[in-house]
C-alpha positions in Angstrom: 30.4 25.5 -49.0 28.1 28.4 -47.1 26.0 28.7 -49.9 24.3 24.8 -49.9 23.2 25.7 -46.2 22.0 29.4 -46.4 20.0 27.8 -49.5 17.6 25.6 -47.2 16.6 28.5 -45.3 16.3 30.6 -48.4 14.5 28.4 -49.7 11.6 27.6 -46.8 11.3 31.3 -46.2 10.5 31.5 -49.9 8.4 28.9 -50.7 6.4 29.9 -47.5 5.3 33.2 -48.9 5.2 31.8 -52.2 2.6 29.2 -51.1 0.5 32.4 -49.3 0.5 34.3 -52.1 -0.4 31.5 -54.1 -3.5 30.9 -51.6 -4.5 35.0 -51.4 -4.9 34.5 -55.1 -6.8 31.8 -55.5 -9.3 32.8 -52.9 -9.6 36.3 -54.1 -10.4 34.5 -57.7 -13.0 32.3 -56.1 -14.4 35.3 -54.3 -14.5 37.3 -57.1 -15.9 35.0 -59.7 -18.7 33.8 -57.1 -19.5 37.3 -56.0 -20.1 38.5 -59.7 -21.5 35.0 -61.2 -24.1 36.7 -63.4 -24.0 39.8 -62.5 -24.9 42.6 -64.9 -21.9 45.4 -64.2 -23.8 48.7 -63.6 -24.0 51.7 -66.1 -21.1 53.7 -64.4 -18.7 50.4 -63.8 -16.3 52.0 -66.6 -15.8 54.7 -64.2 -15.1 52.4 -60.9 -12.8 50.3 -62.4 -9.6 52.4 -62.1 -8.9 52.2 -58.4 -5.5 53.9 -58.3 -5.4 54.1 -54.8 -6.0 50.4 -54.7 -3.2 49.5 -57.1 -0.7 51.9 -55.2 -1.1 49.8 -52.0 -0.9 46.6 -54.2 2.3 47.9 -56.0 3.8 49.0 -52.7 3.1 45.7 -50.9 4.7 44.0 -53.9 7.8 46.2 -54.2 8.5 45.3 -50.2 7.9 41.6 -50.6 10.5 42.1 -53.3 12.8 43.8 -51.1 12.4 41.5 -48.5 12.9 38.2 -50.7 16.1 40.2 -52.3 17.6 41.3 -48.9 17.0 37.6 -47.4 19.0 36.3 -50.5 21.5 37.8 -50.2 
């Protein structure tokens, strides 16, 4: 059976980024909710807080994690 031994290494590789990603996101919430611990947001925050240039390079870097986790499967 090929499949039971490509599954180890599929599995490390995944649980590898998994386990970052899982880390970026925890730190980025701890950043973020001590940065802004009682802050009041500014008048103009409504304005700041679409950031489409932001979420293009978030949705991109998703979409080739995606890619990459779907190629190494299969």
């Amino acid at each position: 059976m090929r499949q039971r031994h490509i599954f180890g290494t599929v599995f490390t590789v995944e649980a590898a980024i998994a386990g970052a990603v899982f880390l970026a996101v925890l730190g980025l919430l701890a950043w973020t909710l001590l940065r802004h611990r009682g802050v009041r947001p500014p008048a103009d925050a409504a304005e700041r807080s679409e950031r489409p240039r932001l979420e293009a390079y978030y949705a991109g870097a998703l979409a080739a994690f995606a890619v990459f986790l779907v190629a190494w499967t299969a």
